[in-house]
PANU-835566 format. One record per residue: x, y, z of N, C-alpha, C in turn; residue in three letters. Coordinates in steps of 0.05 Angstrom, whole numbers, plus 5000, padded with zeros to 4 digits. Atoms other than C-alpha are relative to their C-alpha. Layout:
<rs>
XYZXYZXYZALA/...
</rs>
This chain:
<rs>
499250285002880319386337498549835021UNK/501250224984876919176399496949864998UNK/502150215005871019086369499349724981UNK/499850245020872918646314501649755008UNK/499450284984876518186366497149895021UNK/503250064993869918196404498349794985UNK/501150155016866317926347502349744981UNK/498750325009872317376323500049905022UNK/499850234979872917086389496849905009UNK/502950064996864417046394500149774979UNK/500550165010865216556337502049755003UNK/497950134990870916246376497549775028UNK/502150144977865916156442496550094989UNK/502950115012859616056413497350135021UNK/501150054975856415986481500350245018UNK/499349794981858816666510497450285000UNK/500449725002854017216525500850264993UNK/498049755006858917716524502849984990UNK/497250035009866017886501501350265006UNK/499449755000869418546523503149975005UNK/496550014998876918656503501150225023UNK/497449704983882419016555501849964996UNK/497349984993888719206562501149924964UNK/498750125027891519096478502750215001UNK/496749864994898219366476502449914969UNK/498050135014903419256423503349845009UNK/496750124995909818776428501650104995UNK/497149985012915819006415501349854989UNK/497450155006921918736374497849854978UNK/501450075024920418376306500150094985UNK/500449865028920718586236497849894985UNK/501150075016915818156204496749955001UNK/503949874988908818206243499850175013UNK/500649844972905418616288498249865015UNK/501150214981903718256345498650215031UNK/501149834972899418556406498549805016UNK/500350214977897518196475498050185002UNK/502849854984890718346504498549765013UNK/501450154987886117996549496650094995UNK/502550015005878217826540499349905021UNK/501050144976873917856588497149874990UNK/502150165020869117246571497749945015UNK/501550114975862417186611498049834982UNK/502450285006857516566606498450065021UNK/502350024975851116466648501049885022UNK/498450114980855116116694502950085012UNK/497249884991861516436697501350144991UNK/498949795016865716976680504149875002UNK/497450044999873616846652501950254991UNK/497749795007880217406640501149764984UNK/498350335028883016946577502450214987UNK/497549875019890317226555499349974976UNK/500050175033890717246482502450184992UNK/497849715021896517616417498349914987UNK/500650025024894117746360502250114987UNK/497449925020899117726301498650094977UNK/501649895027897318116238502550024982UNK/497949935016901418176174499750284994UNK/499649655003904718856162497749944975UNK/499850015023902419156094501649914981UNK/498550175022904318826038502350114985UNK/498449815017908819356007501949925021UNK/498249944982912819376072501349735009UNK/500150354992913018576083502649994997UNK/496350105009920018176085498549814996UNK/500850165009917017526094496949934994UNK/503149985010910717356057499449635005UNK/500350224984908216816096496650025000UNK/502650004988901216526112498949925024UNK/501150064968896916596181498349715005UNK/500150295000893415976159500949834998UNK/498050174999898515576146501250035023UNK/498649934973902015846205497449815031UNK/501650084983895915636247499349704999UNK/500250304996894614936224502649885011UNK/496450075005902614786227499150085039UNK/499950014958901715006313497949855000UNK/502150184985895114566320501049674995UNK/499150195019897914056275503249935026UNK/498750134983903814016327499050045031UNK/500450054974899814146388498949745000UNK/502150214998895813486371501149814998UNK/497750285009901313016347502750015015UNK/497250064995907213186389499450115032UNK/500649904974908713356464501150365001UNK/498649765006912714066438497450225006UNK/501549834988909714616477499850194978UNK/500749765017907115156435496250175008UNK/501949824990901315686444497249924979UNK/502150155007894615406426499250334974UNK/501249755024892115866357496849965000UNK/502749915001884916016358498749994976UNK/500949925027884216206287500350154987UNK/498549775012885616646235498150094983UNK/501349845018882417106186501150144987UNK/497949905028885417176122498250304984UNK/501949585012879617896103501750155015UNK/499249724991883818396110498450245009UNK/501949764987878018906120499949895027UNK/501049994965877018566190503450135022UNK/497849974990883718656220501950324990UNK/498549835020887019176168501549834984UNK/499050125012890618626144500049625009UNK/501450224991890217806154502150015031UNK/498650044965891617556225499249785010UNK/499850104988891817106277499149955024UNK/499949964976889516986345500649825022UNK/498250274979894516506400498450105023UNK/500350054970893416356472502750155009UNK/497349884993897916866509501549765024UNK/499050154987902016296543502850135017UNK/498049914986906116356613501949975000UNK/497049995003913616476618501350164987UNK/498149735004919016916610501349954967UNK/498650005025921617066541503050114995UNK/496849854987928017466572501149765004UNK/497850304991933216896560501650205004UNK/497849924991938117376572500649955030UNK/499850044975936517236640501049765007UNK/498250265000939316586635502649905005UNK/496849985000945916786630501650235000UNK/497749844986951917256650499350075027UNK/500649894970949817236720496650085005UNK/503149934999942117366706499349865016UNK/500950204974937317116761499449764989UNK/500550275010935416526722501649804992UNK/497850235011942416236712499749775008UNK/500450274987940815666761498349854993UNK/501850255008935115396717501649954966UNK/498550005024939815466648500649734997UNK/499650265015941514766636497649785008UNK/501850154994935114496662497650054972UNK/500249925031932314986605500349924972UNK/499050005027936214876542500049625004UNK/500050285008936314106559496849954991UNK/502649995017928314166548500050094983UNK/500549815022929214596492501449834983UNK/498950085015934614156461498549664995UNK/501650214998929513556475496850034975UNK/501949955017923513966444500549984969UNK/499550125031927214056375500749784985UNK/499550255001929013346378497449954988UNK/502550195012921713126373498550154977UNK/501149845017919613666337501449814960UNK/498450065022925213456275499449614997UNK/500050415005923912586286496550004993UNK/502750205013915912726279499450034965UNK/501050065020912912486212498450284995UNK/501449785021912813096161496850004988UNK/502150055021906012856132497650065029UNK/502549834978902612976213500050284999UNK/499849724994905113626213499750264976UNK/501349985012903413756146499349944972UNK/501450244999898713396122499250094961UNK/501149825035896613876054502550074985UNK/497449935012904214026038501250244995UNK/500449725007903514766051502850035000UNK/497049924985909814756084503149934979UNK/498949955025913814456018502250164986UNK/498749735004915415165996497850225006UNK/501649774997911215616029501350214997UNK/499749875010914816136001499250174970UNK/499850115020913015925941502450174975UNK/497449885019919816025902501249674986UNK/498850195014920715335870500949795017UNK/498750154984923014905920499749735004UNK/500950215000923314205918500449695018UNK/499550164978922713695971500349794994UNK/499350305010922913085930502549805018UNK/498850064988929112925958501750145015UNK/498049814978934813226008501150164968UNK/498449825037938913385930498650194990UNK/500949925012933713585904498950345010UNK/499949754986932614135965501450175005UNK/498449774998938314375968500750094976UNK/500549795028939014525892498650204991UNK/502449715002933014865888499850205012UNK/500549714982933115305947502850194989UNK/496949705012941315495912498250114976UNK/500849905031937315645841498150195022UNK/502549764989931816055886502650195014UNK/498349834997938216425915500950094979UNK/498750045019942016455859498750224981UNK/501649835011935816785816498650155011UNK/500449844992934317195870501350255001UNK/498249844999940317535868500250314989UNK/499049805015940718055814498250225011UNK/501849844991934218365841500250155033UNK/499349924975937218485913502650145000UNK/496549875005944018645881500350365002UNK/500649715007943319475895502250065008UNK/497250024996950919505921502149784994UNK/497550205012957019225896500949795021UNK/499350234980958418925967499049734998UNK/502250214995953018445958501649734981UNK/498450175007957818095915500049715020UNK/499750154980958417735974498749815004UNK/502250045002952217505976500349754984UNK/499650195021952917135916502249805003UNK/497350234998959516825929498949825028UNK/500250244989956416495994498149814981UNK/500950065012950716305949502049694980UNK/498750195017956115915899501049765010UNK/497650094988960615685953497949815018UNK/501750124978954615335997499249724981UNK/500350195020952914995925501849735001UNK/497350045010960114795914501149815029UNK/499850154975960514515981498449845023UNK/503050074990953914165996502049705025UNK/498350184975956313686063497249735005UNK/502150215003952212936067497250055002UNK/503450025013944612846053499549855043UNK/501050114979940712766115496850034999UNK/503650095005932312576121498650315007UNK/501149844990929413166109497849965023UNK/501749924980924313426173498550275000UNK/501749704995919814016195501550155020UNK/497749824980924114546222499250235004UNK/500949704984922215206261500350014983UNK/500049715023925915646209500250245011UNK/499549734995927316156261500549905029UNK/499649994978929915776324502450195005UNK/498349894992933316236362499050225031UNK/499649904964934116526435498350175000UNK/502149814996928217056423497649764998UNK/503150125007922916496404499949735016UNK/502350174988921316136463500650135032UNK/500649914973919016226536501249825012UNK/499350204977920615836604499850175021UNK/501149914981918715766664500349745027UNK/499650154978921515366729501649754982UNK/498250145006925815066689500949844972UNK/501450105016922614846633498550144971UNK/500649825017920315106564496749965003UNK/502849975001912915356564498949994966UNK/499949925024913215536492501850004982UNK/498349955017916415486428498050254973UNK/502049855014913616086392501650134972UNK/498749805028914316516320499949794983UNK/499250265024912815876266499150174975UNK/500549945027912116286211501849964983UNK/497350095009918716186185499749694986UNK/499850254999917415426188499649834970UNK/500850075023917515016132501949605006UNK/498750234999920914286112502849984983UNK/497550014999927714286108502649885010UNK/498050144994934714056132499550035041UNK/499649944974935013886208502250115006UNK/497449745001942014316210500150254998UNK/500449704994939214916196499250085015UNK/501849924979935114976260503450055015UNK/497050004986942614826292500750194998UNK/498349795012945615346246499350265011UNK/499349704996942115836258500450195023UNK/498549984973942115776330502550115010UNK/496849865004949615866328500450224992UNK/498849685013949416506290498250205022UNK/501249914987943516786336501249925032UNK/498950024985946516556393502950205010UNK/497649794988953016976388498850244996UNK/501349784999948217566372498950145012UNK/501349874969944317626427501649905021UNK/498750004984950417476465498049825030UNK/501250114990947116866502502149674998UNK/498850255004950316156503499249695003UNK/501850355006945315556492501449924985UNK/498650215005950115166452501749915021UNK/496750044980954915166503498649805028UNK/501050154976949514806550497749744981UNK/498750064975947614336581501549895002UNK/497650024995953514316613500849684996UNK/499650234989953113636638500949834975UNK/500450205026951413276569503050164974UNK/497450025018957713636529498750364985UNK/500149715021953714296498497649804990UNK/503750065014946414296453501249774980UNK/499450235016950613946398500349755014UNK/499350274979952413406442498349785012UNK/503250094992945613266468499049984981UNK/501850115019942513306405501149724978UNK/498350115013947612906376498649645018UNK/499750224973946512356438496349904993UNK/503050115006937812336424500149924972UNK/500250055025939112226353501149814990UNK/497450295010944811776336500650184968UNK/498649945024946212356277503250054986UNK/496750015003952512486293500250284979UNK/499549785011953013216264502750205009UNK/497549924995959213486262500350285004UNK/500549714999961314246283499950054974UNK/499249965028964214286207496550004991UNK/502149925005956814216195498450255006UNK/502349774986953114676239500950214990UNK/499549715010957915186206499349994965UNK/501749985031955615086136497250085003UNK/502949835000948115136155499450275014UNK/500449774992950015726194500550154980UNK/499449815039952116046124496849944992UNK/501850115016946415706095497550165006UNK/502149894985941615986148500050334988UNK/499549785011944716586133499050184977UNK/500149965035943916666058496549965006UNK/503550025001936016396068499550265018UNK/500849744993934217026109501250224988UNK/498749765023938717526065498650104968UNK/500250035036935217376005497350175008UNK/501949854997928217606026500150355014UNK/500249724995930318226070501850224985UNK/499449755021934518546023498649944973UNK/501949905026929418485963499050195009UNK/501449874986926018746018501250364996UNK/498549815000931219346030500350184967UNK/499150045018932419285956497550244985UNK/502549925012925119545935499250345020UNK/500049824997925020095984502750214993UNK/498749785024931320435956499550094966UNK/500449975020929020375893497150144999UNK/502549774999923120845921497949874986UNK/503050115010917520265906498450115022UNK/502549914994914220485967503350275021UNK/498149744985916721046029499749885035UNK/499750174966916420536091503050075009UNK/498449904989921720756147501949694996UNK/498850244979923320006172501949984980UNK/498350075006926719816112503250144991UNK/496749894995932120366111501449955024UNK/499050134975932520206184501349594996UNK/497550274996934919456164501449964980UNK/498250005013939519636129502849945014UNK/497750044979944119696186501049785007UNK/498650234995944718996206499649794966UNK/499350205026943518726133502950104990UNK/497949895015950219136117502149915029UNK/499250134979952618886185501349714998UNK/499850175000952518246170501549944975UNK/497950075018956718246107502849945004UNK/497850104992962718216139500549665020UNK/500550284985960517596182500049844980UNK/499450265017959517206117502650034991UNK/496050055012966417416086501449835025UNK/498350134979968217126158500249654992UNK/500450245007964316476148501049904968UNK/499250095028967216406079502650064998UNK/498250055002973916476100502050164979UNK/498349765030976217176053503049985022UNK/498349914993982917326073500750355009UNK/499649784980984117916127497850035014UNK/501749984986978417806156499649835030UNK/499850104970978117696241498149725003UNK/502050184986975017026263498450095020UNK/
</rs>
Protein backbone atom coordinates (compact mmCIF):
# COMPACT_ATOMS: atom_id res chain seq x y z
CA UNK A 1 0.00 0.00 0.00
CA UNK A 2 2.76 2.35 0.50
CA UNK A 3 3.44 2.56 -2.78
CA UNK A 4 0.14 3.45 -4.10
CA UNK A 5 -0.04 6.26 -1.41
CA UNK A 6 3.33 7.40 -2.72
CA UNK A 7 2.00 7.80 -6.12
CA UNK A 8 -1.73 9.44 -4.93
CA UNK A 9 -0.20 12.01 -2.86
CA UNK A 10 2.57 12.83 -5.98
CA UNK A 11 -0.54 13.94 -7.81
CA UNK A 12 -1.57 15.74 -4.64
CA UNK A 13 2.12 17.72 -4.56
CA UNK A 14 2.88 18.03 -7.97
CA UNK A 15 6.09 19.87 -7.14
CA UNK A 16 7.60 17.14 -4.79
CA UNK A 17 10.63 15.23 -5.78
CA UNK A 18 9.98 12.57 -3.57
CA UNK A 19 7.30 10.90 -1.40
CA UNK A 20 8.20 8.06 1.03
CA UNK A 21 5.39 6.65 3.37
CA UNK A 22 6.10 5.63 7.34
CA UNK A 23 4.73 4.46 10.15
CA UNK A 24 0.78 3.23 8.49
CA UNK A 25 -0.90 1.51 11.19
CA UNK A 26 -4.54 0.66 11.51
CA UNK A 27 -7.27 2.55 13.74
CA UNK A 28 -9.17 0.82 15.83
CA UNK A 29 -12.99 0.90 16.69
CA UNK A 30 -15.50 1.34 13.71
CA UNK A 31 -17.60 -0.95 11.80
CA UNK A 32 -17.98 0.73 8.59
CA UNK A 33 -14.35 1.71 7.19
CA UNK A 34 -10.96 0.93 7.56
CA UNK A 35 -9.18 3.75 8.46
CA UNK A 36 -5.19 3.83 8.91
CA UNK A 37 -2.86 6.87 10.06
CA UNK A 38 0.52 7.16 8.45
CA UNK A 39 2.83 9.97 7.88
CA UNK A 40 4.73 11.08 4.43
CA UNK A 41 7.74 12.11 4.28
CA UNK A 42 7.55 14.94 1.50
CA UNK A 43 10.89 16.40 0.08
CA UNK A 44 11.10 19.50 -2.40
CA UNK A 45 14.38 21.17 -3.58
CA UNK A 46 14.04 23.37 -0.87
CA UNK A 47 12.72 21.55 1.94
CA UNK A 48 11.84 18.46 3.37
CA UNK A 49 8.15 18.00 5.44
CA UNK A 50 6.72 14.77 8.01
CA UNK A 51 2.83 15.51 6.81
CA UNK A 52 0.29 13.29 9.10
CA UNK A 53 -2.28 11.85 6.99
CA UNK A 54 -5.62 8.50 7.47
CA UNK A 55 -6.58 7.01 4.87
CA UNK A 56 -10.21 5.67 4.92
CA UNK A 57 -11.07 2.79 2.51
CA UNK A 58 -14.44 1.04 2.15
CA UNK A 59 -14.62 -2.49 3.55
CA UNK A 60 -15.69 -5.01 0.75
CA UNK A 61 -18.81 -4.65 -0.49
CA UNK A 62 -20.30 -7.98 0.61
CA UNK A 63 -19.29 -7.11 4.21
CA UNK A 64 -20.44 -3.23 4.05
CA UNK A 65 -23.33 -1.88 6.51
CA UNK A 66 -23.30 1.51 5.15
CA UNK A 67 -22.89 2.01 1.47
CA UNK A 68 -21.79 5.39 1.36
CA UNK A 69 -19.59 7.46 -1.02
CA UNK A 70 -15.76 8.74 -0.50
CA UNK A 71 -16.55 11.39 -2.95
CA UNK A 72 -19.33 12.62 -1.70
CA UNK A 73 -17.90 12.30 1.66
CA UNK A 74 -14.93 14.44 0.48
CA UNK A 75 -16.61 17.32 -1.24
CA UNK A 76 -19.31 17.53 1.80
CA UNK A 77 -15.66 18.18 4.31
CA UNK A 78 -14.19 20.75 1.70
CA UNK A 79 -17.57 22.08 1.01
CA UNK A 80 -17.70 22.83 4.86
CA UNK A 81 -14.13 23.64 5.31
CA UNK A 82 -14.67 26.63 2.79
CA UNK A 83 -18.10 27.97 3.81
CA UNK A 84 -18.18 27.61 7.49
CA UNK A 85 -15.78 28.09 10.53
CA UNK A 86 -16.61 24.11 11.78
CA UNK A 87 -13.31 22.54 12.23
CA UNK A 88 -12.93 19.44 10.31
CA UNK A 89 -9.80 17.54 8.77
CA UNK A 90 -8.83 18.93 5.41
CA UNK A 91 -9.54 15.69 2.64
CA UNK A 92 -6.97 15.53 0.00
CA UNK A 93 -8.84 13.34 -2.33
CA UNK A 94 -10.26 10.26 -3.10
CA UNK A 95 -10.07 7.46 -5.55
CA UNK A 96 -13.08 5.75 -6.32
CA UNK A 97 -10.57 2.46 -8.62
CA UNK A 98 -10.74 0.03 -6.43
CA UNK A 99 -7.64 -1.75 -7.98
CA UNK A 100 -5.55 1.20 -6.41
CA UNK A 101 -6.44 0.89 -2.87
CA UNK A 102 -8.30 -2.70 -2.83
CA UNK A 103 -11.27 -0.88 -2.60
CA UNK A 104 -12.31 3.15 -3.04
CA UNK A 105 -10.79 5.52 -0.47
CA UNK A 106 -9.89 8.54 0.92
CA UNK A 107 -7.06 10.50 2.06
CA UNK A 108 -7.66 13.40 5.33
CA UNK A 109 -5.14 15.54 7.08
CA UNK A 110 -4.32 13.59 10.30
CA UNK A 111 -5.49 16.56 12.54
CA UNK A 112 -4.27 17.35 16.34
CA UNK A 113 -6.23 16.38 19.45
CA UNK A 114 -7.37 13.86 21.62
CA UNK A 115 -10.32 11.71 20.56
CA UNK A 116 -10.49 10.02 24.26
CA UNK A 117 -13.59 12.05 25.46
CA UNK A 118 -13.81 9.76 28.08
CA UNK A 119 -11.25 11.79 29.50
CA UNK A 120 -13.49 14.48 29.92
CA UNK A 121 -15.40 13.04 32.46
CA UNK A 122 -15.67 10.87 35.74
CA UNK A 123 -12.68 12.40 37.10
CA UNK A 124 -10.51 12.05 33.78
CA UNK A 125 -7.59 14.54 33.48
CA UNK A 126 -9.41 16.68 31.13
CA UNK A 127 -12.49 17.31 33.26
CA UNK A 128 -11.38 20.98 33.76
CA UNK A 129 -11.58 21.77 30.05
CA UNK A 130 -15.31 19.81 29.74
CA UNK A 131 -17.53 22.69 29.53
CA UNK A 132 -15.15 24.83 27.64
CA UNK A 133 -15.32 21.72 25.17
CA UNK A 134 -18.90 20.78 24.58
CA UNK A 135 -19.81 24.64 24.64
CA UNK A 136 -17.52 24.67 21.27
CA UNK A 137 -18.93 21.59 20.20
CA UNK A 138 -22.52 22.68 20.96
CA UNK A 139 -21.56 26.03 18.98
CA UNK A 140 -19.97 23.95 16.03
CA UNK A 141 -23.32 22.02 15.35
CA UNK A 142 -25.08 25.22 15.63
CA UNK A 143 -23.40 26.61 12.51
CA UNK A 144 -22.95 23.59 10.97
CA UNK A 145 -27.24 22.99 11.04
CA UNK A 146 -28.05 27.32 10.24
CA UNK A 147 -25.53 27.03 7.06
CA UNK A 148 -27.32 27.08 3.65
CA UNK A 149 -27.90 23.32 2.47
CA UNK A 150 -27.22 24.34 -1.24
CA UNK A 151 -23.16 25.53 0.10
CA UNK A 152 -22.72 22.41 1.53
CA UNK A 153 -24.25 20.65 -1.12
CA UNK A 154 -24.29 22.14 -3.95
CA UNK A 155 -25.06 18.82 -6.53
CA UNK A 156 -27.69 17.37 -4.01
CA UNK A 157 -25.65 14.21 -3.35
CA UNK A 158 -26.54 14.46 0.09
CA UNK A 159 -30.59 14.38 -0.65
CA UNK A 160 -30.53 10.59 -0.22
CA UNK A 161 -27.25 9.40 -0.47
CA UNK A 162 -28.36 6.24 0.43
CA UNK A 163 -30.24 6.24 -2.31
CA UNK A 164 -33.50 4.57 -0.81
CA UNK A 165 -36.17 7.06 -1.96
CA UNK A 166 -36.02 9.83 0.16
CA UNK A 167 -37.44 12.97 -0.27
CA UNK A 168 -36.39 16.34 0.77
CA UNK A 169 -39.02 18.37 -0.90
CA UNK A 170 -40.29 19.23 2.27
CA UNK A 171 -39.80 18.42 6.23
CA UNK A 172 -43.47 15.90 5.45
CA UNK A 173 -42.33 14.86 2.83
CA UNK A 174 -38.89 13.57 4.71
CA UNK A 175 -40.14 12.13 7.14
CA UNK A 176 -42.69 10.00 5.15
CA UNK A 177 -40.30 8.75 2.96
CA UNK A 178 -37.48 7.84 5.15
CA UNK A 179 -40.90 5.78 7.35
CA UNK A 180 -41.80 4.01 3.73
CA UNK A 181 -37.78 3.36 3.30
CA UNK A 182 -38.10 1.77 6.93
CA UNK A 183 -41.18 0.32 6.67
CA UNK A 184 -40.07 -1.57 3.20
CA UNK A 185 -37.00 -2.34 4.55
CA UNK A 186 -38.33 -4.34 7.08
CA UNK A 187 -39.31 -7.80 5.90
CA UNK A 188 -35.80 -8.27 4.50
CA UNK A 189 -34.05 -7.65 7.98
CA UNK A 190 -36.98 -9.44 9.69
CA UNK A 191 -34.73 -12.95 10.47
CA UNK A 192 -36.17 -13.10 14.23
CA UNK A 193 -39.44 -12.67 15.56
CA UNK A 194 -37.99 -10.08 18.12
CA UNK A 195 -37.50 -7.70 15.41
CA UNK A 196 -41.16 -7.21 15.66
CA UNK A 197 -39.98 -4.50 17.50
CA UNK A 198 -38.39 -3.00 14.97
CA UNK A 199 -41.37 -2.45 13.10
CA UNK A 200 -43.57 -1.22 15.83
CA UNK A 201 -41.00 1.71 16.43
CA UNK A 202 -41.06 2.10 12.69
CA UNK A 203 -45.21 2.61 12.95
CA UNK A 204 -45.20 4.38 16.19
CA UNK A 205 -42.45 7.22 14.98
CA UNK A 206 -45.03 7.52 11.87
CA UNK A 207 -48.03 7.75 14.12
CA UNK A 208 -46.38 10.26 16.21
CA UNK A 209 -44.47 12.61 13.85
CA UNK A 210 -43.82 15.91 16.50
CA UNK A 211 -43.78 19.68 14.51
CA UNK A 212 -42.06 20.31 11.11
CA UNK A 213 -38.84 22.14 11.50
CA UNK A 214 -36.34 23.68 8.31
CA UNK A 215 -34.75 20.92 7.23
CA UNK A 216 -30.52 21.29 7.49
CA UNK A 217 -27.21 19.29 6.87
CA UNK A 218 -26.67 17.11 9.74
CA UNK A 219 -23.53 14.91 10.71
CA UNK A 220 -25.63 11.68 10.83
CA UNK A 221 -23.34 10.23 13.33
CA UNK A 222 -22.68 12.97 16.04
CA UNK A 223 -21.64 11.36 18.87
CA UNK A 224 -18.81 11.34 21.66
CA UNK A 225 -16.41 9.08 19.43
CA UNK A 226 -16.45 11.64 16.38
CA UNK A 227 -14.62 14.52 17.35
CA UNK A 228 -11.20 15.62 18.78
CA UNK A 229 -10.11 18.59 21.24
CA UNK A 230 -7.57 20.15 22.35
CA UNK A 231 -6.96 23.04 25.17
CA UNK A 232 -10.25 23.38 25.37
CA UNK A 233 -11.54 23.53 22.22
CA UNK A 234 -12.73 21.21 19.39
CA UNK A 235 -9.96 20.57 16.72
CA UNK A 236 -12.16 18.38 14.70
CA UNK A 237 -15.43 17.17 13.89
CA UNK A 238 -14.68 13.92 12.15
CA UNK A 239 -16.59 10.57 10.47
CA UNK A 240 -19.14 12.59 7.74
CA UNK A 241 -20.04 9.69 6.08
CA UNK A 242 -23.18 9.25 7.72
CA UNK A 243 -24.11 12.88 6.76
CA UNK A 244 -26.82 13.70 4.75
CA UNK A 245 -29.92 16.40 4.92
CA UNK A 246 -32.19 15.91 7.40
CA UNK A 247 -33.98 16.94 10.63
CA UNK A 248 -31.80 19.14 12.99
CA UNK A 249 -33.09 16.71 16.06
CA UNK A 250 -31.61 13.88 14.98
CA UNK A 251 -28.00 15.12 15.47
CA UNK A 252 -29.56 15.88 19.25
CA UNK A 253 -31.08 12.46 19.33
CA UNK A 254 -28.68 10.64 18.73
CA UNK A 255 -26.35 12.29 20.89
CA UNK A 256 -28.58 11.30 23.78
CA UNK A 257 -28.62 7.71 22.99
CA UNK A 258 -24.66 7.65 22.38
CA UNK A 259 -24.08 9.61 25.13
CA UNK A 260 -25.54 7.13 27.77
CA UNK A 261 -23.48 4.43 25.85
CA UNK A 262 -20.27 5.49 26.10
CA UNK A 263 -21.17 6.44 29.55
CA UNK A 264 -19.98 10.20 29.01
CA UNK A 265 -22.27 13.23 29.73
CA UNK A 266 -22.20 16.11 27.03
CA UNK A 267 -25.79 16.84 27.38
CA UNK A 268 -25.52 17.46 30.79
CA UNK A 269 -22.92 20.36 29.93
CA UNK A 270 -22.13 23.21 29.83
CA UNK A 271 -22.94 23.53 33.05
CA UNK A 272 -23.21 27.13 33.20
CA UNK A 273 -25.72 27.62 30.14
CA UNK A 274 -28.40 24.78 31.57
CA UNK A 275 -26.96 21.44 29.52
CA UNK A 276 -26.20 21.12 25.33
CA UNK A 277 -30.08 21.37 24.98
CA UNK A 278 -30.13 24.54 26.65
CA UNK A 279 -27.40 26.15 24.76
CA UNK A 280 -28.47 25.00 21.63
CA UNK A 281 -31.83 25.93 22.40
CA UNK A 282 -30.40 29.71 23.50
CA UNK A 283 -28.18 30.12 19.70
CA UNK A 284 -31.21 29.19 17.93
CA UNK A 285 -34.38 30.56 19.24
CA UNK A 286 -35.77 26.70 18.36
CA UNK A 287 -36.98 25.99 21.35
CA UNK A 288 -36.77 22.04 21.20
CA UNK A 289 -38.31 20.37 23.69
CA UNK A 290 -36.79 17.12 25.70
CA UNK A 291 -40.23 15.31 24.45
CA UNK A 292 -38.48 15.93 21.23
CA UNK A 293 -34.94 14.90 21.51
CA UNK A 294 -36.62 11.58 22.70
CA UNK A 295 -38.49 10.90 19.55
CA UNK A 296 -35.39 11.53 17.26
CA UNK A 297 -33.53 9.42 19.66
CA UNK A 298 -35.99 6.49 18.51
CA UNK A 299 -35.83 7.88 15.16
CA UNK A 300 -32.01 7.95 15.19
CA UNK A 301 -32.38 4.68 16.36
CA UNK A 302 -34.54 2.98 13.74
CA UNK A 303 -32.20 4.92 10.84
CA UNK A 304 -29.08 2.94 11.89
CA UNK A 305 -31.07 -0.50 12.59
CA UNK A 306 -32.29 -0.70 9.27
CA UNK A 307 -28.98 -0.91 7.43
CA UNK A 308 -26.99 -3.07 10.02
CA UNK A 309 -29.32 -5.70 10.40
CA UNK A 310 -29.87 -6.19 6.56
CA UNK A 311 -26.42 -6.14 7.14
CA UNK A 312 -26.54 -9.02 9.96
CA UNK A 313 -29.57 -10.22 8.05
CA UNK A 314 -27.52 -11.31 4.79
CA UNK A 315 -24.77 -12.88 6.68
CA UNK A 316 -27.07 -15.41 8.44
CA UNK A 317 -28.65 -16.15 5.55
CA UNK A 318 -24.95 -17.39 4.49
CA UNK A 319 -24.79 -14.64 1.48
CA UNK A 320 -21.25 -14.30 2.28
CA UNK A 321 -18.89 -15.83 5.58
CA UNK A 322 -17.58 -12.32 7.03
CA UNK A 323 -16.92 -12.62 10.96
CA UNK A 324 -17.98 -8.85 11.82
CA UNK A 325 -21.43 -9.31 11.12
CA UNK A 326 -22.16 -12.21 13.53
CA UNK A 327 -20.08 -10.15 15.88
CA UNK A 328 -22.88 -7.24 15.62
CA UNK A 329 -25.21 -9.01 16.42
CA UNK A 330 -24.60 -8.51 20.02
CA UNK A 331 -25.41 -4.99 20.38
CA UNK A 332 -28.04 -5.03 17.41
CA UNK A 333 -29.93 -7.65 19.82
CA UNK A 334 -28.79 -5.41 22.65
CA UNK A 335 -30.49 -2.76 21.70
CA UNK A 336 -33.95 -4.22 21.32
CA UNK A 337 -34.79 -3.87 24.65
CA UNK A 338 -33.79 -0.06 24.68
CA UNK A 339 -36.39 0.56 21.97
CA UNK A 340 -39.23 -1.45 23.82
CA UNK A 341 -37.88 1.15 26.54
CA UNK A 342 -38.21 4.15 24.25
CA UNK A 343 -41.64 2.98 23.18
CA UNK A 344 -42.86 2.65 26.45
CA UNK A 345 -43.89 -1.60 26.38
CA UNK A 346 -45.06 -2.38 29.67
CA UNK A 347 -42.46 -4.14 32.26
CA UNK A 348 -39.87 -2.73 30.89
CA UNK A 349 -37.08 -0.59 33.34
CA UNK A 350 -36.64 3.09 32.36
Amino acid sequence: MNEQLARFLLGIFPDAEQIEIEEISPIPGGFSRETFRFDARVRWTDREELLPFILRKDPPAQSAILHTSRAVEHDLIEAVRFHTTVPVSRSYGYEMDPTVFGEPAMVLARVHGSGTTSDLFNGGPDEDQVDDVIRHLCEVLVELHSTDISKLDAGGALSDPRGVGIDVSSWDRYMESTFDYYINAYPGLAFDPGFLILLDSFLTLRRRKPRPLPLSLIHGDFNPANFLYERGRVTALIDWENSRVGDPREDLGWMTTMDILSNTSIMSHPRDEGGFLAYYNKLTGLDITDDEVDYFNLFGTANIAVPVNQAIARRVANEHRQFLHLYMLQPSSAALPNMARMLHYPGVSA
